[in-house]
C-alpha positions as CSV (number, residue, x, y, z in Angstrom):
1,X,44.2,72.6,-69.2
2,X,46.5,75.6,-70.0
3,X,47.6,74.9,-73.7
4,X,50.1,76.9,-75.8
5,X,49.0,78.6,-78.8
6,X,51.6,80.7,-80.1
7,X,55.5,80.3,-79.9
8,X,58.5,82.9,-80.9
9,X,61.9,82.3,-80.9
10,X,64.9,83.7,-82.0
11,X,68.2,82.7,-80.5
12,X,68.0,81.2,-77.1
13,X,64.8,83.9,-76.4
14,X,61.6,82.0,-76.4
15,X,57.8,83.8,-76.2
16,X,55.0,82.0,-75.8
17,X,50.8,82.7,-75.9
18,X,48.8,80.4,-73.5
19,X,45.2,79.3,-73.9
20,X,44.1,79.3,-70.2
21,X,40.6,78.7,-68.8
22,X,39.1,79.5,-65.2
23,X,36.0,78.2,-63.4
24,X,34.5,80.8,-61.5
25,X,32.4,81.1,-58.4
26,X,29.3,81.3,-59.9
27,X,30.8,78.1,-61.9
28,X,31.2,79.7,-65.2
29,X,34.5,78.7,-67.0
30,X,36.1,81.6,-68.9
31,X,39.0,81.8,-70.7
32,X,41.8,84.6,-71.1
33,X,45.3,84.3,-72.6
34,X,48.7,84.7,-71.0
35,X,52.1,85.3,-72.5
36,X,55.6,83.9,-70.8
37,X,59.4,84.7,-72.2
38,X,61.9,82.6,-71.3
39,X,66.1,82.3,-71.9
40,X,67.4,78.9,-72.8
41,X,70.9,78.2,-71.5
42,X,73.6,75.5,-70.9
43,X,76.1,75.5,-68.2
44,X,79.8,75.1,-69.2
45,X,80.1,71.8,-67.1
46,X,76.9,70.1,-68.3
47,X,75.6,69.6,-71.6
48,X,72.0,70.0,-70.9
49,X,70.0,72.7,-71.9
50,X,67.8,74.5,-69.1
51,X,65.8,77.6,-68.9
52,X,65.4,80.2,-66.8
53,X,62.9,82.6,-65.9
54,X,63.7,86.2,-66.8
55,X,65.4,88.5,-64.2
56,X,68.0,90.4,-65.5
57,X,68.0,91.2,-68.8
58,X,71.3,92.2,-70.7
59,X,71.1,95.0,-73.1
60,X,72.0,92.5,-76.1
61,X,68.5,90.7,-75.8
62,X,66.3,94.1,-75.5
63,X,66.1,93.4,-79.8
64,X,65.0,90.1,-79.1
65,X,62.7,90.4,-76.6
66,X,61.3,93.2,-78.6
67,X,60.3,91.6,-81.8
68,X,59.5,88.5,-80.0
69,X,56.4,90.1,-77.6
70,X,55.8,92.4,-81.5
71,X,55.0,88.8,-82.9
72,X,52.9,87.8,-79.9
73,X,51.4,90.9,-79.3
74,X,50.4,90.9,-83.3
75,X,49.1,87.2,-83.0
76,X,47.1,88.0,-80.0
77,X,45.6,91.5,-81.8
78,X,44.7,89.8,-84.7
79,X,44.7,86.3,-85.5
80,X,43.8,85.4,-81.8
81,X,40.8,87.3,-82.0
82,X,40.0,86.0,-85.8
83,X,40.2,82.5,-84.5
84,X,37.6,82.9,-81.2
85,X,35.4,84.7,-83.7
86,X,35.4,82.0,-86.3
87,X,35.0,79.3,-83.2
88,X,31.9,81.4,-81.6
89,X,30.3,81.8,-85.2
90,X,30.9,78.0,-85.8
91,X,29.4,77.3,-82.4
92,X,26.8,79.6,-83.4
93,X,25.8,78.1,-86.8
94,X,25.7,74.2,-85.3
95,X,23.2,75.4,-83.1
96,X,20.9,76.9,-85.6
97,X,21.4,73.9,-87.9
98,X,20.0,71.6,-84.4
99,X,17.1,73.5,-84.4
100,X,16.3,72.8,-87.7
């Protein structure tokens, strides 16, 4: 099941890092990450709020968009990484101690 990991926000911008896995032909599952940006808005008649996928961007929200896919793209460099790496060597390590 496709989980987030990571969210940004600032303002009504929202980024987000998914945790997605695949099962293959050959039936191994992998797993890669994703990364979605969305624009929360309400409409003048209704007081509910809604979001939108992103088409047109105004030239207001460049900033925004920008240091929210910085912060994503930081998490996804580095503590992404840091966190499979710790999870393999755990992985790793219960095995050996099985063995044991």
């Amino acid at each position: 099941m496709t989980q987030p990991i990571k969210k940004c926000r600032i303002s009504n911008w929202e980024g987000v890092v998914w945790d997605n896995k695949k099962k293959l032909s050959n039936g191994v599952e992998v797993g890669y990450k994703t990364v979605t940006v969305s624009r929360g808005y309400k409409k003048k008649d209704e007081d509910i709020w809604r979001s939108e996928v992103i088409n047109n961007i105004r030239l207001n929200d460049i900033p925004k968009l920008k240091t929210i896919l910085d912060k994503l793209q930081e998490f996804l460099y580095f503590e992404a990484r840091e966190q499979e790496r710790l999870r393999n060597n755990d992985g790793r390590n219960k095995k050996r101690e099985d063995f044991r």
